[in-house]
KOLMI-890588 format. One line per 3 residues: number of its first residue (from 1); for each residue x, y, z of C-alpha. Coordinates in steps of 0.02 Angstrom, whole numbers. Example, Ala and Ser with C-alpha at 12.3 -4.5 7.8 and 13.67 -1.06 7.14 Angstrom:
<rs>
1> 615 -225 390 ~ 684 -53 357
</rs>
This chain:
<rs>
1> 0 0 0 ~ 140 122 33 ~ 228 79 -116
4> 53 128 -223 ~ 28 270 -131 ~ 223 318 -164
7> 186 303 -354 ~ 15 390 -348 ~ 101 540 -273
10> 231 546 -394 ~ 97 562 -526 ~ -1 707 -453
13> 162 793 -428 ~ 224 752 -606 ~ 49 808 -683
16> 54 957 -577 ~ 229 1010 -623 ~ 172 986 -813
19> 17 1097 -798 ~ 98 1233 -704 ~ 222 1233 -874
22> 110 1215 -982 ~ -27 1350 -910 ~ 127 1485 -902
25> 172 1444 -1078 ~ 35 1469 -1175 ~ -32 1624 -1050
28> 105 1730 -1149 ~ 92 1659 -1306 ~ 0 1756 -1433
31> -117 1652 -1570 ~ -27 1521 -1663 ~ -46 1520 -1858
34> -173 1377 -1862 ~ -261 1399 -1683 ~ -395 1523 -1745
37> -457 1422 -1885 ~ -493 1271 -1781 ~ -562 1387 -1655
40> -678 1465 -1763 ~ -719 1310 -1867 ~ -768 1220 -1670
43> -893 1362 -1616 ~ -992 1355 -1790 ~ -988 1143 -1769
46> -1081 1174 -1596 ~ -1162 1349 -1669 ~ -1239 1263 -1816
49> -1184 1088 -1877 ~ -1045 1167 -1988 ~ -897 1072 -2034
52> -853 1134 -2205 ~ -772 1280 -2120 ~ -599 1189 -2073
55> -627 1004 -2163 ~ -430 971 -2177 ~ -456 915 -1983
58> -554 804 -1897 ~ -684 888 -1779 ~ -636 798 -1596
61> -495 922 -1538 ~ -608 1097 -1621 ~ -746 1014 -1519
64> -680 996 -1356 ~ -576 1151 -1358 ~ -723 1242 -1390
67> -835 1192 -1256 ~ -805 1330 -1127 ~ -905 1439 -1276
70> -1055 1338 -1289 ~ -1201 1450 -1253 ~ -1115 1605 -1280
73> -1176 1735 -1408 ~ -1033 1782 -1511 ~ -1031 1889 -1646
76> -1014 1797 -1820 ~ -913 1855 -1946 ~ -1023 1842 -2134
79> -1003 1716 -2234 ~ -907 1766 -2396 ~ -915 1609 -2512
82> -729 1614 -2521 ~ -614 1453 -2546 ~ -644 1369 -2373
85> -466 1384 -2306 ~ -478 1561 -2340 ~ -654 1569 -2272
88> -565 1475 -2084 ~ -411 1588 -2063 ~ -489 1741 -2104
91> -655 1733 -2036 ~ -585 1640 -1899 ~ -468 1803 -1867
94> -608 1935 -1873 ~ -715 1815 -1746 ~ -570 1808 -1615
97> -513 2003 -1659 ~ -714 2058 -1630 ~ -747 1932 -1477
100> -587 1934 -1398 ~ -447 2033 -1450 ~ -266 2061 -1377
103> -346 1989 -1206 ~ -351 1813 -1279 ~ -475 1761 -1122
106> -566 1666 -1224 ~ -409 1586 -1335 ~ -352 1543 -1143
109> -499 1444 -1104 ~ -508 1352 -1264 ~ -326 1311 -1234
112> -359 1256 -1073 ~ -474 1150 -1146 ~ -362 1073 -1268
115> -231 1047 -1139 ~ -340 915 -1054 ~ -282 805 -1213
118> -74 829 -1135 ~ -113 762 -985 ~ -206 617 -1042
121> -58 592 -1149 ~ 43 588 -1008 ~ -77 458 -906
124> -80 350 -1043 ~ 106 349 -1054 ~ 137 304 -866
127> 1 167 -883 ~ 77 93 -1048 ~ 252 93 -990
130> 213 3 -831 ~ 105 -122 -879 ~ 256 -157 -1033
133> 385 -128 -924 ~ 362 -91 -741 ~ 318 31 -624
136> 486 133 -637 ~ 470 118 -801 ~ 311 178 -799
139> 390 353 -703 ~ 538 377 -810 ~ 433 388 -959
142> 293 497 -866 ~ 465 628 -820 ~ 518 611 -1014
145> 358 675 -1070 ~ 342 804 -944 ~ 487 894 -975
148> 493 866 -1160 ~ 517 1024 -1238 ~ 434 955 -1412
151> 257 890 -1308 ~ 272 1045 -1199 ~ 283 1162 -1350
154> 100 1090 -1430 ~ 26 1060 -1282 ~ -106 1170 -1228
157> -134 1229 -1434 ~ -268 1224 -1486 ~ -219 1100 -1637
160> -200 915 -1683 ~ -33 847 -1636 ~ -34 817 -1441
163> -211 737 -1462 ~ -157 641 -1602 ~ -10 570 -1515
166> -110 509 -1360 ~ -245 425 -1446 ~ -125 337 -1557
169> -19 276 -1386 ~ -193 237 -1327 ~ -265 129 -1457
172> -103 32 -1476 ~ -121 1 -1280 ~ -304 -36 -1325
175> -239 -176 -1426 ~ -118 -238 -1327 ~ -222 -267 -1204
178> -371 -346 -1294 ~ -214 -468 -1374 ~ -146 -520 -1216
181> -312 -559 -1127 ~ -467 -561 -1241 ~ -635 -499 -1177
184> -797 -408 -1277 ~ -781 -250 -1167 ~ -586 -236 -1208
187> -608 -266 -1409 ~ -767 -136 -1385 ~ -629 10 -1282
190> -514 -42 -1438 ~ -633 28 -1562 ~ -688 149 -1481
193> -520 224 -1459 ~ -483 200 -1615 ~ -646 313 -1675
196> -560 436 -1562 ~ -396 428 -1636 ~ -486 446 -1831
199> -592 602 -1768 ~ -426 694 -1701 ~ -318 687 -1866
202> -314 618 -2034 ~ -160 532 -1977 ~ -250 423 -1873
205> -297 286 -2048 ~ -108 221 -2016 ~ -159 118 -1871
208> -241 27 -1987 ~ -70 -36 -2057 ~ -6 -35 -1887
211> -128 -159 -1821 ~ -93 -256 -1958 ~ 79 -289 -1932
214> 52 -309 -1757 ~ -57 -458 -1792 ~ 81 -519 -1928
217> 191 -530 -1789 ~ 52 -610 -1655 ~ 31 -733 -1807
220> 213 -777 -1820 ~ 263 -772 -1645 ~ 130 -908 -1585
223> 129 -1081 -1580 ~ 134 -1191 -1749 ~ -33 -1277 -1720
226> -125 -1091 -1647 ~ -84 -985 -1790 ~ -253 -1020 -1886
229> -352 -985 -1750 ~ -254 -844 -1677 ~ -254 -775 -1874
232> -446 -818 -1862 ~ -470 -704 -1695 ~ -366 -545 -1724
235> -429 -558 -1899 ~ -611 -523 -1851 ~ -560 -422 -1706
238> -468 -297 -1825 ~ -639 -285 -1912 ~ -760 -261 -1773
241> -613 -118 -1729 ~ -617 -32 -1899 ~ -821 -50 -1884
244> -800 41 -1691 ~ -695 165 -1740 ~ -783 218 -1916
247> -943 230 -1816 ~ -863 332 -1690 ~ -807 438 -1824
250> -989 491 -1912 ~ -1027 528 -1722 ~ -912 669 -1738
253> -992 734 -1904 ~ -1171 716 -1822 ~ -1184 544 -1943
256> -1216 645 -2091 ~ -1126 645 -2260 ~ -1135 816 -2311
259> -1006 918 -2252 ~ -1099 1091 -2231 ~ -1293 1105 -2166
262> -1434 1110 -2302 ~ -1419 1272 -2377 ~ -1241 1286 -2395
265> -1108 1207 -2503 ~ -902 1167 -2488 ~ -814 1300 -2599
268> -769 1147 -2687 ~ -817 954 -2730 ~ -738 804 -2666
271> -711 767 -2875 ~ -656 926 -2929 ~ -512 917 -2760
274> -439 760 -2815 ~ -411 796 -2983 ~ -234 844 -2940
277> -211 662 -2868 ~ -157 519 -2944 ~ -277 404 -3038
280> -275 268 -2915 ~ -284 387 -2764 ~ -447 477 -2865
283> -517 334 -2893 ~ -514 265 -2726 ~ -568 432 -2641
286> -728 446 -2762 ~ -760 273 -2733 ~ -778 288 -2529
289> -868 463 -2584 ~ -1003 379 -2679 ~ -1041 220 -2561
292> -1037 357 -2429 ~ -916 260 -2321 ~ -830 413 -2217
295> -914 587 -2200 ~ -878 719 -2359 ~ -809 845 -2240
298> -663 702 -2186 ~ -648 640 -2354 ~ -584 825 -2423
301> -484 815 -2257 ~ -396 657 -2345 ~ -367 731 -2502
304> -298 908 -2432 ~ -156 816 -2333 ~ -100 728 -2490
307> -127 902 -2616 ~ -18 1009 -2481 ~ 132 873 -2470
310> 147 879 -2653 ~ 194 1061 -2681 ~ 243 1115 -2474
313> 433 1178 -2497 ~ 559 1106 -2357 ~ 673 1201 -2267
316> 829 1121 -2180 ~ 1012 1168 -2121 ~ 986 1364 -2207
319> 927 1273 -2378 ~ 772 1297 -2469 ~ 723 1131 -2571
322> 567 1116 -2684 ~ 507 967 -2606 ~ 524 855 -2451
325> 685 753 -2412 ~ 677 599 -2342 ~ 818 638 -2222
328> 718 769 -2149 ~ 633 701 -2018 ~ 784 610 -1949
331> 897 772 -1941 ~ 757 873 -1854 ~ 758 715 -1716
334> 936 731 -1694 ~ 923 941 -1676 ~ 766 944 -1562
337> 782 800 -1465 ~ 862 821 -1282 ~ 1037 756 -1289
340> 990 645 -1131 ~ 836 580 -1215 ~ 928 525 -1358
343> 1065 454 -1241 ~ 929 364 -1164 ~ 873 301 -1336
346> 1029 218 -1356 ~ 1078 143 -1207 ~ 881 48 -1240
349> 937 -2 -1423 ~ 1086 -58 -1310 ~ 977 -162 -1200
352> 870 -219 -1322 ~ 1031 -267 -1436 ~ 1096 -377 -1269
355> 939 -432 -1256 ~ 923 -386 -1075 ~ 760 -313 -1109
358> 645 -473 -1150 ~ 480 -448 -1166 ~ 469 -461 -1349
361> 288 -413 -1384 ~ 302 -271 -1284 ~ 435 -220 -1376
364> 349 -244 -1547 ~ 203 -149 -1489 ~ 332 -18 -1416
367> 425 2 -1591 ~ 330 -71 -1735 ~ 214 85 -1734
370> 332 205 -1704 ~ 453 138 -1848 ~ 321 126 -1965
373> 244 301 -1919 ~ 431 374 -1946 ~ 423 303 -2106
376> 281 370 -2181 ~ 327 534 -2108 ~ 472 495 -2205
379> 394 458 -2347 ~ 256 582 -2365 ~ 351 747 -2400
382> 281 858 -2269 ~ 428 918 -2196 ~ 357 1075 -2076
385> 399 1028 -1907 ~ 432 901 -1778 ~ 252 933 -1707
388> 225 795 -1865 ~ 321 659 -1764 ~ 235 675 -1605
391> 152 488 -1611 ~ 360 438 -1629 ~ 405 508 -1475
394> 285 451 -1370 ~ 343 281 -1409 ~ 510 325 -1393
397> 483 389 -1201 ~ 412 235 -1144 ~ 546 133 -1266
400> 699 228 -1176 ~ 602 186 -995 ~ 601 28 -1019
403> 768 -13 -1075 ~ 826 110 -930 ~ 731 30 -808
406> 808 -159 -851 ~ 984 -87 -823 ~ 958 -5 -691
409> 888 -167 -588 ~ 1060 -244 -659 ~ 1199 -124 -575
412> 1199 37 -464 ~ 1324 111 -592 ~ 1201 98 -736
415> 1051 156 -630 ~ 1151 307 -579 ~ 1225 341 -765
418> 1023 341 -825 ~ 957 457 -683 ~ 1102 568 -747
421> 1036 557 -925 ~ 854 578 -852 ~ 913 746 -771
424> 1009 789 -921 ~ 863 816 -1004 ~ 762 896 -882
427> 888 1037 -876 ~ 905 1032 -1049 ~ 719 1094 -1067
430> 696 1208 -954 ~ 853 1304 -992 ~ 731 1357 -1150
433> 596 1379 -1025 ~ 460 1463 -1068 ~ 504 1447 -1278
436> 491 1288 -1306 ~ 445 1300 -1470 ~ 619 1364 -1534
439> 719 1215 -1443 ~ 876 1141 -1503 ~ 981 1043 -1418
442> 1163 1102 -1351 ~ 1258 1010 -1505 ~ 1170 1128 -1646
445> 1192 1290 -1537 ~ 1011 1296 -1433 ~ 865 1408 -1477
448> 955 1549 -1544 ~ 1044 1444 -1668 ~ 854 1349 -1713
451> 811 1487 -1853 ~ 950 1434 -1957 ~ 930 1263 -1945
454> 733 1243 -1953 ~ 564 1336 -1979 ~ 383 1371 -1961
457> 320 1274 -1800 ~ 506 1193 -1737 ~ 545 1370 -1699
460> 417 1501 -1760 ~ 214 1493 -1761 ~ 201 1661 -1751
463> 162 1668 -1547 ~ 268 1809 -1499 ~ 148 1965 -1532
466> 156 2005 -1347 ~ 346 1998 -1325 ~ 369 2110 -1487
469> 241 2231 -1408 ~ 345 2241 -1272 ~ 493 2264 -1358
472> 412 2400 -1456 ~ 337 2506 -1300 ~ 516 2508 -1223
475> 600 2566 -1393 ~ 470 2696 -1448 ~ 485 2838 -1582
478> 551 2734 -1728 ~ 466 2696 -1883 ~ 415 2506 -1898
481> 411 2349 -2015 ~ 356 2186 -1996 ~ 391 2027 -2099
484> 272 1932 -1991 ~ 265 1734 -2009 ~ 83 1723 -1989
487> 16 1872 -2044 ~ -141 1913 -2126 ~ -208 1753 -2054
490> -167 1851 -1876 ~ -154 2032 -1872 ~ -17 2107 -1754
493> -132 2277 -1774 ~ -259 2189 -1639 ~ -117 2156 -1517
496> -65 2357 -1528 ~ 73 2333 -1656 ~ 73 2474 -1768
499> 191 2427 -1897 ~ 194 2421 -2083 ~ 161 2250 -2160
502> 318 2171 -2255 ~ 240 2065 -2385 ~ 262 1873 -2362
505> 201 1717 -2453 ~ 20 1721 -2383 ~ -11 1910 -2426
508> 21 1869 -2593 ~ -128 1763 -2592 ~ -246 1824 -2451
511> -179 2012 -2493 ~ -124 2148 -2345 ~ 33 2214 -2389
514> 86 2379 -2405 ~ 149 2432 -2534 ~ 342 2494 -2466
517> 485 2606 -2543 ~ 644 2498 -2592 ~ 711 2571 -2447
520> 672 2575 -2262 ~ 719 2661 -2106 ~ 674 2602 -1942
523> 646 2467 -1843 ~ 628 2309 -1948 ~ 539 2151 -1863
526> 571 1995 -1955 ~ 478 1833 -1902 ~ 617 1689 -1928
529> 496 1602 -2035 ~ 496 1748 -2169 ~ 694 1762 -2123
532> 720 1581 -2201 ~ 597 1601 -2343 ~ 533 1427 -2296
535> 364 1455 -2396 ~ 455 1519 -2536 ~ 487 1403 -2679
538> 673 1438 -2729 ~ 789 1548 -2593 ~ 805 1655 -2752
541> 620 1704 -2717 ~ 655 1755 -2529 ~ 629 1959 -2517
544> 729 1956 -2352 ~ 892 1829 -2381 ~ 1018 1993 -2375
547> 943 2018 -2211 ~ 1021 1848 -2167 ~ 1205 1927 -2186
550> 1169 2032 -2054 ~ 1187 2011 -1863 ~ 1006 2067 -1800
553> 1001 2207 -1661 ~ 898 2100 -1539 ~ 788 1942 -1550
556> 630 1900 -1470 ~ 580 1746 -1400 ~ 709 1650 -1530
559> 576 1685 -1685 ~ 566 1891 -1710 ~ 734 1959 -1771
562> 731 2160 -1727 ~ 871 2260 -1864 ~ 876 2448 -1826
565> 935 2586 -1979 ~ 926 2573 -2161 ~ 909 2467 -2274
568> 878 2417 -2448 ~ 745 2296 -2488 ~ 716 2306 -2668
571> 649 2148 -2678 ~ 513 2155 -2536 ~ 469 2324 -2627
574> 451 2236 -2793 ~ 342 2099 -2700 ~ 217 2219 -2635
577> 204 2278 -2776 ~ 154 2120 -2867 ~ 38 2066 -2726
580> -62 2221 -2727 ~ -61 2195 -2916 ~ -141 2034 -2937
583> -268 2100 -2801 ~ -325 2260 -2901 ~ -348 2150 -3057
586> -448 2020 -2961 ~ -569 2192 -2916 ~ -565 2239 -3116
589> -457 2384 -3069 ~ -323 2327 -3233 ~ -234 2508 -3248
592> -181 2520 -3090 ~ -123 2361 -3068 ~ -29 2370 -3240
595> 60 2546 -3142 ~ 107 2428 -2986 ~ 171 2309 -3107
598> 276 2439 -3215 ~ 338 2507 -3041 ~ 403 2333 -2985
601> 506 2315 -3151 ~ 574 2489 -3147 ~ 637 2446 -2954
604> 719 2293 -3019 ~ 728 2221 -3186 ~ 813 2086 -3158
607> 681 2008 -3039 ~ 583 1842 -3116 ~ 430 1877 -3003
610> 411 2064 -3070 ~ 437 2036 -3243 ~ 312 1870 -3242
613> 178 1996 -3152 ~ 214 2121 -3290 ~ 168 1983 -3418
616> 34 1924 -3344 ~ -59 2084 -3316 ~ -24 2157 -3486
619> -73 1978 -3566 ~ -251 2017 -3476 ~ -275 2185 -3519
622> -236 2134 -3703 ~ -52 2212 -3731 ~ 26 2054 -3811
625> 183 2110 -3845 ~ 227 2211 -3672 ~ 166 2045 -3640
628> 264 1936 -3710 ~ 432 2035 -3700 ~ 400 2019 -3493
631> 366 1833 -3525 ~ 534 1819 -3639 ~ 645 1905 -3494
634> 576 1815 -3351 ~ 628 1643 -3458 ~ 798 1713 -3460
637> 794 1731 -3289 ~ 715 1562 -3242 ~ 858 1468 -3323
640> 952 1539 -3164 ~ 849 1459 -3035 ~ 876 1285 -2941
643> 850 1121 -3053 ~ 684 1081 -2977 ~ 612 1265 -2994
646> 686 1299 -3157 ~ 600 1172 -3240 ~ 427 1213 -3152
649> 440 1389 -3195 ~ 517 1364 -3360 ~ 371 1246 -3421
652> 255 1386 -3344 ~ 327 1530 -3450 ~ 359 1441 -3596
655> 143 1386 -3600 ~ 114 1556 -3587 ~ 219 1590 -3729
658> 152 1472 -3851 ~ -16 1537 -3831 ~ 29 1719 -3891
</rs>
C-alpha cells in the first residue's frame, strides 16, 4: 500500500509540475498560425452543424476546445463564399479580433481546454510503460514526457498533434491489451479508441497498417498448431475495430454525409479536389465518396493532406528545397531532441541489442508503430515541423524507460548513469523555458541557433505578438516593419502593433501588404519564418535573404529578429508591388495594377517575379507584346533558378508563350 501510494504521489506531482508549465506557456503566447481556424471552425460545429469551415481536420480536438463557448452569443463574422481555407483563417481572425482581442481570455480557455488532451497523454504513457515494463518504467517515461520540450511546445494549442499522439499511444495500448487477454468489453474500448484517434487527425488511418503488422507478428510469434485460430481471432477483431472506430467517427460529423448544413455548399467538390491526385488515389477517394463510407467533410480532409505534401517547400540546415527530403525528419530528431533523451534512446537499443530487455511483444508494440509512423513521415514529404512526429516520441519515451529501467535493476552504476541522462534532459528543457517552441539541443547551438537550422512550428508559429509589443513600448519613436510569419491570417494591429506590413508568401494570396519604398528606415521586425523564406519556392524568391548577412540588433523569443537603420529591400518592394497587383486586377481595377506592375520592373529588372507579373497583367489587359517581351525576360531569368524550380517555372513561362 505504501509503495502505491508512493507512485500515486509521484503522478499528481508530475501532472502538476506539467500543468503549471504548460498554463505559463501558453498564457504569454500570442495566437498560433493555425489555432484560430480550428477555433472558429469548433464554435460554428456546436453553433450550427458546420464542418465545411476547417474540413482538412477532424472535428474531436475543435470540439472539445471549444466547449467553454457553448451558449455564448458571439458575434459571427459573414459568410463570404470564399475558398474554405480562406473562409477559416480569415473569418476565424475577425471572430477572435471582434470577440476577444489582444486579451485572448477566451483563446485561454479554449486552450485550457485542449490541454486536457497533454495530460491524458501523459496518463496513458505512465500506464503503458508500466504495464510493458514496470512501475519505474512507468515514471521515467511519465518525467520524459513532462519535460519534453517538443510535447510541452504543442501542448495546450489548440491543434492536432498532442491529441493525435495520445490516442495513437492509446489505441495501440487498447490492442495490446485486448491481445494479451481477450474480452468483448476490451475489443469494444479498442474501437472505440480508435474512432477517437480517426476524429482527431487524418493521420489516425495508419493504425490501420499498424494493427496489421502487429497481428503479422502475433501470427508468427505463436505456436505452430495456434496460428489459424489466432489469425482467425485478431482477424475479425481488427474488423469489429475498424467497424468501432468508423462509427465513432460519423458521431463526430453528427452521422451525416454532407459536409456543410442544407443550404450551404463546400467551396469545392470532393471530384473537382482530387483531380490533382493520382488516378489510383482519385479513384479510390470517389469510390468511398459515392458508397458514402466516411463523411464528405473528412474525405476533403484526406485529399488536402495529400494536395499540400505535393507542392509544401522544405526548409533544412539554411537550404530551401522544392520538395520534401527523406532525411528530414531524422535530422530534425537529432536537432530537437534532448541530448539525454537520445542518450537514453541508445543505451535501450543497447539493451534491447543484449537482449536484457525481453519482453518481446512489448517491444513490438513499443517500436513497430513508431518505426512505421517514422516512415511514412518519411515518406510523405511534409517536412514543416517536428510537431508531425509527435506519435514517434511518445513511443520512444516509454521505449527509452524501459530499457533504462532493465539496467538499472542490473547495477547501481548503470542506474546512476540513466538518472544522470534523465536529469540531463530535464535541464536541458527548461534552460529554454518558457520557448519551447524554438528548442535545439546544445550540439546545434540551442534556440538561438534553431532559425538557421529549421522553420515554421520547430521554432516560429508566429506566438510572440506580446513579446514584440513589449519590445516595441520600451523602444518607442522609430518607424516600424514587420515581416510577420503568420500574418494576414493574424493581425499584429489587434495586439497594438502598429507597424507596416512586409509582404510574405500568404499576402500574396490572401492580400495585406503595403505597398513599401525599396528602402526603409526604422525598426525592422522579421519573423524567422519569413527570415528563411521557408514558404518560398526557390531561396532566389526570398525578399529578405540579405537580411540573413546581417547580425540582428535584438531577438525576441528565438523567432522575431529586430534590425535597426537602413536598409535596402528592393525585392520586398518589388513583391508588394506584385501582390497588390494581382489584387487590383482580381477587383477589375487593370490600370492600376498594370502601374504597380511597371513600378516593380522599374525597381528591379532583373527580378523573375516582377517581370512574370508584368506579363501576366499586360497579357489580360490585351497588350501582347509588353506581354510577351516580360514573359521572354523572365525565361531568361528562370534558367538561373535551382533544377527543380527551373524546370517548373520554365514549363510555366514557356505555355504562356506558345499561346501568344
Amino acid at each position: 500500500m505504501k509503495d502505491r501510494r508512493w507512485v500515486w504521489a509521484a503522478i499528481l506531482v508530475l501532472l502538476a509540475v506539467q500543468i503549471v508549465q504548460v498554463v505559463l506557456v501558453v498564457h504569454r503566447e500570442s495566437l498560433t498560425f493555425d489555432e484560430g481556424n480550428h477555433m472558429f471552425a469548433g464554435y460554428m460545429m456546436w453553433h450550427s452543424g458546420d464542418y465545411g469551415l476547417n474540413p482538412e481536420h477532424p472535428p474531436l480536438v475543435k470540439l472539445l476546445a471549444t466547449v467553454p463557448l457553448l451558449g455564448r452569443d458571439l458575434w459571427i463574422p459573414p459568410a463570404q463564399d470564399r475558398d474554405f481555407k480562406i473562409e477559416a483563417y480569415l473569418n476565424g481572425r475577425d471572430w477572435l479580433a471582434r470577440n476577444d482581442g489582444a486579451s485572448q481570455h477566451l483563446v485561454f480557455e479554449m486552450r485550457l481546454m485542449a490541454g486536457l488532451l497533454a495530460v491524458a497523454l501523459s496518463l496513458v504513457v505512465f500506464f503503458a510503460a508500466r504495464e510493458w515494463f514496470g512501475t519505474m518504467a512507468g515514471l521515467v517515461a511519465m518525467v520524459l514526457v513532462t519535460f519534453d520540450p517538443n510535447v510541452l511546445a504543442h501542448s495546450a494549442l489548440v491543434t492536432t498533434d498532442v491529441g493525435v499522439s495520445m490516442f495513437f499511444l492509446a489505441s495501440i495500448y487498447a490492442f495490446y491489451r485486448y491481445v494479451k487477454q481477450p474480452s468483448l468489453q476490451r475489443l469494444l474500448i479498442a474501437g472505440v479508441v480508435a474512432g477517437l484517434l480517426l476524429a482527431t487527425k487524418h493521420s489516425g488511418i495508419l493504425l490501420a497498417p499498424m494493427l496489421v503488422l502487429l497481428i503479422g507478428w502475433e501470427i508468427a510469434c505463436a505456436e505452430k498448431g495456434t496460428r489459424g485460430k489466432i489469425a482467425v481471432r485478431l482477424g475479425g477483431a481488427f474488423a469489429a475495430i475498424v467497424v468501432v472506430g468508423v462509427v465513432v467517427l460519423w458521431a463526430f460529423y453528427g452521422f451525416r454525409y454532407a459536409a456543410r448544413p442544407a443550404g450551404l455548399a463546400l467551396s469545392t467538390t470532393v471530384a473537382d479536389y482530387v483531380k490533382p491526385l493520382s488516378s489510383f488515389n482519385a479513384s479510390a477517394v470517389m469510390l468511398i465518396a459515392h458508397l458514402r463510407l466516411l463523411p464528405e467533410s473528412y474525405l476533403i480532409g484526406l485529399v488536402d493532406v495529400k494536395r499540400m505534401a505535393q507542392f509544401y517547400p522544405t526548409f533544412i540546415f539554411g537550404k530551401i528545397h522544392v520538395h520534401g527530403v527523406w532525411w528530414y525528419f531524422p535530422a530534425v530528431m537529432l536537432i530537437k531532441t534532448t541530448l539525454g533523451l537520445l542518450a537514453l534512446v541508445a543505451v535501450a537499443v543497447y539493451a534491447f541489442i543484449t537482449r536484457r530487455t525481453g519482453k518481446a511483444r512489448e517491444l513490438a508494440y513499443t517500436l513497430v508503430p513508431a518505426l512505421f509512423y517514422l516512415a511514412v513521415a518519411i515518406a510523405a514529404g511534409m517536412n514543416i515541423g517536428a510537431r508531425h512526429i509527435l506519435p514517434v516520441y511518445v513511443f520512444l519515451f516509454i521505449f527509452a524507460a524501459g530499457g533504462l529501467a532493465v539496467l538499472a535493476k542490473e547495477s547501481r552504476n548503470w542506474a546512476w548513469a540513466s538518472a544522470g541522462l534523465v536529469l540531463a534532459h530535464i535541464v536541458s528543457a527548461l534552460m529554454v523555458f518558457p520557448n519551447y517552441m524554438a528548442y535545439a539541443n546544445e550540439v546545434w547551438g540551442g534556440p538561438a541557433n534553431a532559425h538557421n537550422l529549421l522553420s515554421d512550428a520547430n521554432v516560429d508559429w508566429g506566438q510572440q505578438l506580446y513579446q514584440v509589443k513589449a519590445w516595441r513600448d520600451a523602444h518607442p519613436g522609430s518607424e516600424c516593419w514587420f515581416a510577420y510569419f503568420a500574418y494576414p491570417e493574424i493581425d499584429p494591429t489587434v495586439y497594438g502593433i502598429q507597424c507596416k506590413h512586409l509582404p510574405n508568401i500568404d499576402t500574396f494570396w490572401l492580400g495585406g501588404a503595403d505597398v513599401i519604398p525599396a528602402k526603409i528606415s526604422g525598426d525592422v521586425f522579421i519573423s524567422a519564418g519569413d527570415l528563411s523564406g521557408c514558404e518560398w519556392s526557390s531561396e532566389r524568391h526570398n525578399p529578405y535573404r540579405s537580411f540573413l548577412q546581417l547580425k540582428p540588433d535584438a531577438m525576441i523569443d528565438y523567432g522575431v529578429m529586430v534590425y535597426r537603420g537602413t536598409f535596402e529591400v528592393k525585392q520586398a518592394a518589388t513583391q508588394s508591388r506584385i501582390q497588390n497587383a494581382y489584387q487590383l486586377l482580381g477587383n477589375g481595377k487593370a490600370p492600376e495594377a498594370l502601374a504597380l506592375v511597371r513600378e516593380a520592373v522599374a525597381i528591379d529588372p532583373q527580378d523573375l517575379s516582377s517581370q512574370a507579373a508584368l506579363g501576366n497583367v499586360a497579357a489580360a489587359m490585351g497588350q501582347k507584346d509588353e506581354a510577351r517581351t516580360a514573359w521572354m525576360t523572365a525565361l531568361d531569368l528562370a534558367q538561373k533558378l535551382e533544377p527543380d524550380e527551373r524546370q517548373q517555372q520554365v514549363q510555366e513561362l514557356e505555355k504562356k508563350l506558345s499561346k501568344q
